[in-house]
C-alpha positions as CSV (number, residue, x, y, z in Angstrom):
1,X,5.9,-8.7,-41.8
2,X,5.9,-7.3,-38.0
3,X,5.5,-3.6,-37.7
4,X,8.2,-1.8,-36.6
5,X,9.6,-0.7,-33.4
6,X,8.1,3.1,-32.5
7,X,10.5,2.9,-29.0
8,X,14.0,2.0,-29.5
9,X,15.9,1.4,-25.9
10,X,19.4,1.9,-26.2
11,X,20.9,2.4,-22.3
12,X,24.7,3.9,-21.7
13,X,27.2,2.4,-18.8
14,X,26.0,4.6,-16.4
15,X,22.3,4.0,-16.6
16,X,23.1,0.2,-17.0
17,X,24.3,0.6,-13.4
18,X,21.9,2.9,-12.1
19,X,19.5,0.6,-13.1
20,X,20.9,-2.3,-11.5
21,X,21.2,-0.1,-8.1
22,X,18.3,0.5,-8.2
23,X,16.9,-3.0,-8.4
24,X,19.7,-4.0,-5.5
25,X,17.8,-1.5,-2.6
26,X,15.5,-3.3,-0.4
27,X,13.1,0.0,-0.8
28,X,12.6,-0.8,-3.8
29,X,8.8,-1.9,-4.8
30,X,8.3,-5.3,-6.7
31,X,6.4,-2.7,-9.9
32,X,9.7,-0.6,-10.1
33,X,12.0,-3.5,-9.8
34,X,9.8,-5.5,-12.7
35,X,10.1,-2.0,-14.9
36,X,14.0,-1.9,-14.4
37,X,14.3,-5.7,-15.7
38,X,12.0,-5.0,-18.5
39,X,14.0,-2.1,-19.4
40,X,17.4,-3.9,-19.1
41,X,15.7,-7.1,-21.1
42,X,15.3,-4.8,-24.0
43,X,18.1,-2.7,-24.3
44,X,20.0,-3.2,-27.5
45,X,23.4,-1.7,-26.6
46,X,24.1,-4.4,-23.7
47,X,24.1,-8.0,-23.9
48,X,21.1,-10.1,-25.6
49,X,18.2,-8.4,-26.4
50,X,14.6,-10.3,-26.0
51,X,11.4,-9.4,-27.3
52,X,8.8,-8.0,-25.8
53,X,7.1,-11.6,-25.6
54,X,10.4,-13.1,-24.3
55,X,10.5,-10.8,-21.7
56,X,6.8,-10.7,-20.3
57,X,7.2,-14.3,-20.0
58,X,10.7,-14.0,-17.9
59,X,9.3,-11.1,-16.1
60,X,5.8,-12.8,-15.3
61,X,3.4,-9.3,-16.4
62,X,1.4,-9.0,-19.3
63,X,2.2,-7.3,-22.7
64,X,0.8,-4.1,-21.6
65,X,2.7,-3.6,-18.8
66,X,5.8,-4.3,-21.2
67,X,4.7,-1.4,-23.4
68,X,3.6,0.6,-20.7
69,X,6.9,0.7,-19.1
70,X,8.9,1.4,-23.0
71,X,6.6,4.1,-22.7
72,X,7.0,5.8,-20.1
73,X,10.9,5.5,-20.4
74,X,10.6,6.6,-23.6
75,X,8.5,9.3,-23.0
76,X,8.9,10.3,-19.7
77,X,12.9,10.9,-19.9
78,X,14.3,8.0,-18.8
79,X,15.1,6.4,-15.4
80,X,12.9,8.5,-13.4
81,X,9.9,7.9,-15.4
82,X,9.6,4.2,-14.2
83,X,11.1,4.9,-10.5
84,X,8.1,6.9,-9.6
85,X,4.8,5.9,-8.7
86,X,2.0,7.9,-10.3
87,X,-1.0,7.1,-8.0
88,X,-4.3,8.2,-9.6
89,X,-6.4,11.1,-7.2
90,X,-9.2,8.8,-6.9
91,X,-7.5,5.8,-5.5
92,X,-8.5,4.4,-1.9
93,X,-5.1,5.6,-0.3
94,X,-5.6,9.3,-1.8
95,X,-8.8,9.5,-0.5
96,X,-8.3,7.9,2.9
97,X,-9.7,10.1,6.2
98,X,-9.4,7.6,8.8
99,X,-5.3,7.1,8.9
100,X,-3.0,6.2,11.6
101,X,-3.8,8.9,14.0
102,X,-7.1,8.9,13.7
103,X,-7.3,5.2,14.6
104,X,-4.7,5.7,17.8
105,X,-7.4,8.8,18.4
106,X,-10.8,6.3,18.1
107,X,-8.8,4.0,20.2
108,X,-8.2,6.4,22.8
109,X,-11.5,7.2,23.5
110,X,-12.8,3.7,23.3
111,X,-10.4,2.6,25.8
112,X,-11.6,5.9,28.3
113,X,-14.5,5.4,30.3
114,X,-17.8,5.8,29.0
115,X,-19.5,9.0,29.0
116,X,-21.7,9.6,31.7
117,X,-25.4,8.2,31.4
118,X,-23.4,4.9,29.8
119,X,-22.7,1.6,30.8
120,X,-20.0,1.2,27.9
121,X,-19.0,2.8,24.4
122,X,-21.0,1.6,21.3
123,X,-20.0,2.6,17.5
124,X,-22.5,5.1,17.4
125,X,-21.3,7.2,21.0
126,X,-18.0,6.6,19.3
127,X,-19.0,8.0,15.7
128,X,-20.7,10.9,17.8
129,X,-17.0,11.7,19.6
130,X,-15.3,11.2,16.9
131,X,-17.5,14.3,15.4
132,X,-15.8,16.4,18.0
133,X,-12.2,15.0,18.3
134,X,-11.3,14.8,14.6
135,X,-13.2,17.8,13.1
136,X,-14.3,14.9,10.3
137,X,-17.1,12.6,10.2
138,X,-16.4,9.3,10.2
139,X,-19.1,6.5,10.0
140,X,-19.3,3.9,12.5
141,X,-18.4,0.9,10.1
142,X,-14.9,2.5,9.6
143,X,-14.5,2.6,13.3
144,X,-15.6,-0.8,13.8
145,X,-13.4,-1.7,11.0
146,X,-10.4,0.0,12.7
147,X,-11.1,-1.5,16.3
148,X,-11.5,-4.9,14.5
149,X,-8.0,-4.3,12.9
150,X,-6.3,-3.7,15.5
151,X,-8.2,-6.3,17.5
152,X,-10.2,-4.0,20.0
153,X,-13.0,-6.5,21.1
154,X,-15.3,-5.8,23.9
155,X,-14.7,-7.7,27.0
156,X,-17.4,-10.0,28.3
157,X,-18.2,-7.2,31.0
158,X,-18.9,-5.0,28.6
159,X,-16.1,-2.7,28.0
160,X,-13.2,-2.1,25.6
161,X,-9.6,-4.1,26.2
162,X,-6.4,-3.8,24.7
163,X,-4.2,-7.3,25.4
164,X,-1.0,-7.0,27.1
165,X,1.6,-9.1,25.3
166,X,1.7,-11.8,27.6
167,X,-2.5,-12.1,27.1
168,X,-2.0,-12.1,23.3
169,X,-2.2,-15.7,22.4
170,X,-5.1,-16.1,24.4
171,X,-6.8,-13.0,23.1
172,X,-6.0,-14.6,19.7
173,X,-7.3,-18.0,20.6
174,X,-10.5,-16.7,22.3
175,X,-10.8,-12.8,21.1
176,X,-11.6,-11.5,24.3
177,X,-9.1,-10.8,26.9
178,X,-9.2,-12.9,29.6
């Protein structure tokens, strides 16, 4: 005999439709838009009700994520409690230094001439600067990742170019501008 249900979902009109908008705005994130079809797939007052199986399978996620989201509506007070987006305090985006305006700040300097006594800027002259500029210390990997990801490359003479958009299908073909 199957236990029984410890989370009944029962929604009215209004957060029938709620829920729908909801799933309608473009904004919307793939993880909320999954919780508000879970949530309509088992509510009992409207329409056919599925199990929690049925509607993993429909919904392509995993049971837990199916009694995860129950939960939180049940628990967290409704709609709200599966719009949001609790992000843990040790994730990579909460703990990220090196954001936007750092980058355009790195890229800055490695597109100013070099310091005096220096043919060209290297990680380490720009790890050393960026000591000064951004008040944080940031190693020279994450620099060379960021000039990588924004597809910095040294030229062939040495110093640091940024493609003009007619030069960047040849910068993509060759990586270096021409």
């Amino acid at each position: 005999m199957a236990r029984p249900k410890k989370y009944n979902i029962s929604l009215t009109d209004d957060e029938l439709k709620e829920l729908k908008s909801v799933m309608r705005k473009k904004q919307t994130t793939k993880t909320v838009r999954n919780r508000c079809q879970i949530i309509i797939d088992l509510d009992e007052a409207h329409g056919k009700v599925l199990t929690h199986a049925q509607s993993a399978k429909t919904n392509c996620v995993c049971m837990a994520t199916i009694m995860n989201t129950v939960k939180l509506y049940s628990e967290k007070k409704g709609i709200q409690g599966i719009r949001t987006m609790n992000r843990n305090v040790n994730s990579d985006n909460a703990r990220r230094k090196f954001d936007g305006r750092a980058e355009a700040r790195i890229i800055e300097i490695a597109c100013s001439p070099a310091p005096e006594g220096h043919s060209r800027w290297t990680l380490r002259l720009l790890e050393e600067q960026a000591k000064i500029v951004l008040d944080v210390p940031v190693s020279k990997d994450t620099i060379g990742g960021a000039l990588k990801k924004n597809k910095l490359r040294p030229h062939m003479n040495d110093y640091w170019c940024i493609p003009s958009k007619e030069d960047a299908d040849f910068v993509a073909l060759h990586g270096r501008c021409p």
